[in-house]
KEDO-400167 format. One record per residue (C-alpha): x, y, z. Coordinates in pm, whole numbers, plus 50000, padded with zeros to 5 digits. Each point is the difference from the previous one (the first is absolute). Example, Ala and Ser with C-alpha at 12.3 -4.5 7.8 and 13.67 -1.06 7.14 Angstrom:
2
512304955050780
501375034449934
# end
This chain:
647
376997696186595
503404992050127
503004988749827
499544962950008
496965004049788
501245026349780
502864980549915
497754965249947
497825023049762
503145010049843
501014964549954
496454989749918
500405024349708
503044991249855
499224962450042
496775010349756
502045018249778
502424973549832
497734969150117
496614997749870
498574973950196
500485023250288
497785022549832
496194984250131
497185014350158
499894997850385
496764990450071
497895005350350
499624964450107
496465008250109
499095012149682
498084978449745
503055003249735
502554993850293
497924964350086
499944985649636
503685006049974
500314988450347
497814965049882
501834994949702
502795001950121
499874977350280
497654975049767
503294999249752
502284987550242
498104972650141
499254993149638
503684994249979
500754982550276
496664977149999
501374992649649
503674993450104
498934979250286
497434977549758
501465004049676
499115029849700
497274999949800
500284989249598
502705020949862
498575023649812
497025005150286
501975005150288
502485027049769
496575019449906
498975001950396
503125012350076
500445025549723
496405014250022
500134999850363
502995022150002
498405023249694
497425008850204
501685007850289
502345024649788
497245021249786
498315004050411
503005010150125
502065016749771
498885031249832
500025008949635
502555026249999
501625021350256
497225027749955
497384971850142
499045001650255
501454976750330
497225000350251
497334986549785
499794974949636
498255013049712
496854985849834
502024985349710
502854982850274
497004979350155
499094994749620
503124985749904
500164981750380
496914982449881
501334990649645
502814981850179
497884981550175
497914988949713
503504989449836
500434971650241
496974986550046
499444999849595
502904976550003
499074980050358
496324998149858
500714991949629
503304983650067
498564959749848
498485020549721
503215022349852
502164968950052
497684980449759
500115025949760
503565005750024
501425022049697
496865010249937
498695027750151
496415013650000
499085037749947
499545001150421
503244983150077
501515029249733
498145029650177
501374984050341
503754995149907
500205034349833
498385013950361
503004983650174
502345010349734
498975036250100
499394993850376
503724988550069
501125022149790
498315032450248
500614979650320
503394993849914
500785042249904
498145007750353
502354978050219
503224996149825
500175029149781
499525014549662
503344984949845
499164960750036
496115010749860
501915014849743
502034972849852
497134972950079
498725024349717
502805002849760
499974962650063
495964999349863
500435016749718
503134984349893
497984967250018
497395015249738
502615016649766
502394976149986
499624997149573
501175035149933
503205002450236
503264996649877
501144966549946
502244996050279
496865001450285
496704990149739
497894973650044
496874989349834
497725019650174
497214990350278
496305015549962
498435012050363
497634971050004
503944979150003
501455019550228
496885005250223
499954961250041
503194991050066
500255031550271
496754987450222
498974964149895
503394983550033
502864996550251
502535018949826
498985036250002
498415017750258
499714964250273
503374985849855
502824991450153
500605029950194
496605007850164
500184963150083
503175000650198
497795031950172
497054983150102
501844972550150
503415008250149
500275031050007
496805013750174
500554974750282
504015009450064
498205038449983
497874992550247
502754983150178
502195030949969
496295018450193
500004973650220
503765008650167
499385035349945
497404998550242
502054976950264
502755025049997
502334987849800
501165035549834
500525011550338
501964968950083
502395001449694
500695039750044
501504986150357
501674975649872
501505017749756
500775033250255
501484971150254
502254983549756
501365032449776
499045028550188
503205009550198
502614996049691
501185023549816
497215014849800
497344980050174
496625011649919
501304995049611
500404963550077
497174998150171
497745010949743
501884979549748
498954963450234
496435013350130
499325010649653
501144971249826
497864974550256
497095017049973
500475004649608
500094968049938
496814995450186
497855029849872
500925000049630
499645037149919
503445014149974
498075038050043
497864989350291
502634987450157
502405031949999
497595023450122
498884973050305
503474994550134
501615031049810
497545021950247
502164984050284
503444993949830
500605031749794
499685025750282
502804978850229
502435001149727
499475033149862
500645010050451
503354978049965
501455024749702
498624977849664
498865024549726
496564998449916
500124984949663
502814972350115
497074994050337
496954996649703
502154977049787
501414979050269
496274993850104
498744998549653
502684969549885
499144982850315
496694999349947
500274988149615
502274969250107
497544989850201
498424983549665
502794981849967
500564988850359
498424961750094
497844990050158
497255018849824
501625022049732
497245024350013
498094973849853
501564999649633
501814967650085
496574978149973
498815014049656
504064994049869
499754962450183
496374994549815
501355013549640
503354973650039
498454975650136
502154998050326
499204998350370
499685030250167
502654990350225
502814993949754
499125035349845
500655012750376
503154974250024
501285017349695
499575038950068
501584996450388
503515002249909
499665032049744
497405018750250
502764998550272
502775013149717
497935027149922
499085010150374
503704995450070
501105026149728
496965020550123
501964998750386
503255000249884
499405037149844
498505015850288
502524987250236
502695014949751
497735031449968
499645003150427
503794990150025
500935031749732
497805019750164
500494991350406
496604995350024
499304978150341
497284977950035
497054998050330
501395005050326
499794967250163
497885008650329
497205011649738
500124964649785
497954969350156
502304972950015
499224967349761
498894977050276
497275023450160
498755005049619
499664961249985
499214992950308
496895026649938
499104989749673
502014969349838
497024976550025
498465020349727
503294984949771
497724964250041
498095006249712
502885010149779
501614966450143
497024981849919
499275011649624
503994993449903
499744964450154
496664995249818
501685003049691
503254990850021
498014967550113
498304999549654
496145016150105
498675021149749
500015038350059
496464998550010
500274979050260
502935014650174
498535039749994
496564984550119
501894982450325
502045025950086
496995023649979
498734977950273
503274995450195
500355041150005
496765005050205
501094972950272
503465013750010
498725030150059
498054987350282
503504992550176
500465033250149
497225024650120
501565032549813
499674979149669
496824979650048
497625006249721
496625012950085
496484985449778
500325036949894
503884998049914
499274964549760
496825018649809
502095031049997
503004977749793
497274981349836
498755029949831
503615021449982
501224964849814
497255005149757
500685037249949
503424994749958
499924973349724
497585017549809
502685019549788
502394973249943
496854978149857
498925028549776
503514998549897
500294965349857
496385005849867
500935029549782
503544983349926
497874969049903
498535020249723
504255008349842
500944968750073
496964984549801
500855019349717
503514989750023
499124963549989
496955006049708
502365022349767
503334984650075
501065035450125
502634983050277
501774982449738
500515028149740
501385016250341
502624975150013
500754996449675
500585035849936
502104999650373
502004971349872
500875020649643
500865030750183
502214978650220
501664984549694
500744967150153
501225015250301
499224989750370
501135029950185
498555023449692
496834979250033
499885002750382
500545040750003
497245000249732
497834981050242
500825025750279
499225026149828
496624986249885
499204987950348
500845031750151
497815020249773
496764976149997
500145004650405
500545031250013
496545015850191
499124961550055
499324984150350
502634969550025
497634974049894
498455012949661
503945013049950
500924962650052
497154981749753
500515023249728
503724996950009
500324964950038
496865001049678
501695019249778
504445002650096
500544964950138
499514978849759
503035019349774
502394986450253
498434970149975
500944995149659
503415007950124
500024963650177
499425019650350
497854975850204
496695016650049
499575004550368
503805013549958
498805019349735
496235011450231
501905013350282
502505019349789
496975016149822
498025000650399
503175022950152
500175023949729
496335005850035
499815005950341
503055021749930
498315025649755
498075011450331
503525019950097
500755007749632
499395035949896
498655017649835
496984975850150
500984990350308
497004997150211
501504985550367
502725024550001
497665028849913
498154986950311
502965005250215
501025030949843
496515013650100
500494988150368
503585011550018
499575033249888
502384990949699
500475003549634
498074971549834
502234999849682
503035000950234
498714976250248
499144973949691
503674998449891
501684998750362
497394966850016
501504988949710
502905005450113
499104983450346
498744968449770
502724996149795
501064964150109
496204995149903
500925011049622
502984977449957
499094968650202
497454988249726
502934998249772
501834977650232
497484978950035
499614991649601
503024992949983
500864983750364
496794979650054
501384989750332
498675032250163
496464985049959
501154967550102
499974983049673
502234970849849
502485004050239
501324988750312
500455009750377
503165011149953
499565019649674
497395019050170
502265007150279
502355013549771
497565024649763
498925010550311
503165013950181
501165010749655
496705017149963
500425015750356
503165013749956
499075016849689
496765016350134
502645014550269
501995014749720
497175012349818
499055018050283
503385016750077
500275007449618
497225019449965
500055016950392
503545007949956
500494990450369
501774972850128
502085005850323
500865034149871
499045017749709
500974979449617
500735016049729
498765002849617
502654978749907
499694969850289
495505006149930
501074988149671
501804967450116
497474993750242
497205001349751
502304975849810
500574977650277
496104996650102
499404992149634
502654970749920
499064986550385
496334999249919
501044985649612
499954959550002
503644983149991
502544994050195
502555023949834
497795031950032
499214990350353
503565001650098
500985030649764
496915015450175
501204989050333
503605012049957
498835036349890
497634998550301
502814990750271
502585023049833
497385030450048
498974986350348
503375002750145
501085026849812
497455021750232
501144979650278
503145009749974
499095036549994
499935004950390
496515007949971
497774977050212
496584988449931
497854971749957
498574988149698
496844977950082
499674995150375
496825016750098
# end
């Protein structure tokens, strides 16, 4: 074997290890097993895009094809436990398989019947919801993980014992025949809101994501990225930060993503002189902002546009100008880390240069060109991700190196399918919390207990919320992290007289943040593992890496204008230079690095300065901005030379 494949089964390893979707059996595509997936696969994404190109089924219908669909595909391909085995599925997973089937077409073939007997189910509609109630519930542990399973269950049986809890979190109670309803017969558990936003958006921007995969478009963005940031100081750091981030917001799995590009990224910087835990946590924040990076936002966006009622493309609008902050704060620290350290970047005569990497592949940007015009223009993202699906196999076709084969489009086809099955599973088995939320109340005695902790408080309030946030998405892929969150912490600050989508994406960040929090911190554990680091270590230098991430949800409470809202062109203009400059300062505060080494007592002013710059109002800004410049030339002034943020 040589050491390309050892290292790939290394990776292939560790990828399995802290991401259980990664964790499937590999089929022989000859094999009997190997075909079924193979037909079910391909059969659920022409499903999806037959139905995006003629319009879904009824609501509830079209949800139960989906979801079934996608059970069945997980009890064939994912084993019971990691003592299962991976080459062939039991008895009992074809079993279940089957039972998922007969799920859907119960509702598809009864659907005129249970809507005329709405509210009140028979003793076969009871048998059949407390069968999905249990089905989800298994699918769900196999692909995401025994925590969510786990507090889909908590959730359950708080439901049924509501009476005899303390006051604070009792309600009156709901038998299983209640609960068992409202979970399979309606759209508000199990096909609510959620696993609708997955059987329509989200599947088809998946399959888009398969669809550029398969063109070449990871390939294209690692040049890009090597071209552009390569030769400064510290290069292959800043590479991995913009390769990451692209293709993070494409993919939507924060894990996945460091061990794809993290394979390629972490070995360059660790040769340049980066420690291996700095290396895994510099890929492992990357790869996390990618959720919060438009176009896509690893596919969280759609569900938080559905849930506010807002296009798609004003949610994107919104999260461009904090993305950048947080990628900038990202940058800022390793140039400050590369400058401390004279690390050097690529050699120049072993970097492509940016024209031959467009001139190669730009054309395959036409898609990406395509599905922001599409909705900027107003199209639906249906719509939009169904057209640019189309658009990526003919821009492909510009160039022979990139053309897609019949082989390469069934090949994305049934990767697309694959790849969406565990975020559908996990806005199934979130369907089931956030059911019992709505039926119980649960969200709102959330709040209401946030609110009294917070004592009236905003900034008490929002920490609470953190906290919360951080701890409900800890283990959680970014999605489930997100729905829960925005469930069960978001409306407190809406109470608060935070707008709600203000309120959504300060709830979103700190989410997709708990995947670098220790003590659960699954991305950086990912990059640890590939870096040959400490994953406890690792964790905290990516929070440390993602510290703009932590404070620029403040600033954006309390200085809308960062998401673009009720202000004006110049206002913007101003939160966002002021925002800048503070990032800067954070990043020199907490490296202790700015042209020469700062000390404890000028950290301590900088930290100052990046707070009152990224605080609203004109008099902090300029305090802020006073204590930056009197720092700033203070090291100038020192003799030693440097450079702060060229590349």
């Amino acid at each position: 074997m040589s050491k390309e494949q050892e290292q790939a089964l290394g990776h292939e390893a560790i990828l399995e290890k802290y991401d259980t979707e990664s964790r499937f059996r590999k089929f022989d595509k000859n094999s009997i097993p190997g075909m079924i997936v193979f037909i079910m696969c391909l059969g659920l994404s022409l499903f999806h895009l037959y139905t995006a190109a003629t319009g879904p089924l009824v609501t509830l219908m079209h949800r139960a094809v989906h979801t079934t669909a996608v059970m069945a595909l997980v009890f064939i391909l994912y084993p019971f436990s990691k003592k299962s085995s991976k080459k062939k599925a039991a008895v009992l997973d074809w079993v279940f398989a089957a039972l998922s089937i007969g799920l859907g077409l119960y509702i598809v073939i009864n659907y005129n019947a249970l809507v005329l007997r709405a509210g009140i189910p028979n003793d076969t509609d009871m048998v059949f919801g407390i069968m999905a109630i249990l089905l989800v519930l298994e699918a769900g542990r196999r692909i995401t993980g025994n925590e969510i399973a786990i507090l889909a269950v908590l959730f359950l049986i708080y439901a049924y014992v509501g009476p005899y809890l303390p006051d604070i979190i009792a309600h009156r109670g709901y038998g299983i025949k209640d609960i068992a309803e409202y979970m399979y017969l309606t759209t508000e558990g199990i096909f609510g809101i959620a696993i609708g936003v997955s059987s329509t958006y989200i599947f088809l921007f998946v399959l888009f994501g398969a669809f550029l995969s398969k063109s070449g478009m990871g390939q294209f963005f690692n040049d890009l990225a090597m071209a552009i940031a390569g030769q400064g100081k510290g290069g292959p750091a800043k590479v991995a930060v913009i390769s990451s981030g692209l293709l993070g917001s494409i993919n939507g799995s924060a894990v996945a993503n460091v061990v794809t590009t993290g394979a390629f990224t972490i070995p360059l910087m660790k040769k340049i002189g980066y420690e291996p835990e700095f290396a895994g946590a510099v890929e492992a924040t990357a790869s996390c902002g990618g959720q919060i990076l438009p176009p896509v936002m690893g596919a969280a966006a759609f569900i938080m546009a559905e849930y506010l009622g807002i296009k798609y493309i004003h949610i994107a609008a919104a999260a461009a100008i904090p993305a950048l902050l947080y990628y900038l704060g990202v940058i800022v620290m390793i140039h400050l880390r590369a400058s401390k350290n004279g690390l050097t970047g690529i050699p120049k005569e072993q970097l492509p240069k940016v024209s031959e990497v467009l001139k190669q592949r730009g054309h395959l940007l036409i898609p990406l060109i395509i599905l922001l015009y599409l909705l900027i223009s107003g199209k639906t993202p249906i719509y939009a991700a169904f057209y640019s699906i189309i658009a990526t196999i003919f821009a492909s076709a510009l160039r022979k190196e990139t053309r897609m084969s019949f082989k390469d489009i069934i090949d994305a086809l049934e990767d697309g399918a694959r790849t969406a099955l565990g975020v559908a599973m996990s806005c199934a088995i979130v369907g089931l919390i956030i059911g019992v939320a709505t039926l119980t109340g649960f969200g709102l005695k959330l709040a209401g207990a946030i609110l009294f902790l917070g004592k009236g408080n905003l900034f008490i309030t929002l920490v609470l919320t953190m906290i919360a946030c951080i701890v409900l998405g800890m283990g959680l892929p970014s999605i489930p992290a997100y729905i829960i969150t925005a469930t069960m912490a978001a409306p407190a600050l809406a109470k608060m007289g935070v707008p709600h989508h203000v309120s959504h994406m300060f709830v979103f960040y700190f989410g997709m943040l708990a995947n670098l929090t220790p003590p659960v911190a699954l991305a950086a554990f990912a990059g640890a593992g590939i870096a040959g680091g400490n994953p406890a270590r690792t964790g905290f230098q990516a929070v440390k890496l993602a510290l703009a991430g932590f404070i620029v949800p403040y600033i954006f409470v309390y200085s809308p204008a960062l998401l673009l809202i009720d202000t004006t062109p110049i206002g913007i203009i101003i939160a966002v230079i002021t925002a800048i400059v503070g990032v800067v300062a954070l990043g020199v505060s907490v490296e202790g690095h700015l042209f020469t080494k700062v000390n404890a007592i000028y950290r301590i002013v900088m930290f100052a300065a990046a707070i009152l710059l990224m605080m609203p109002g004109a008099k902090t800004d300029i305090v802020g901005l006073v204590l930056f410049l009197a720092i700033f030339f203070i090291q100038k002034m020192s003799g030693k030379k440097g450079d702060l943020i060229t590349a």
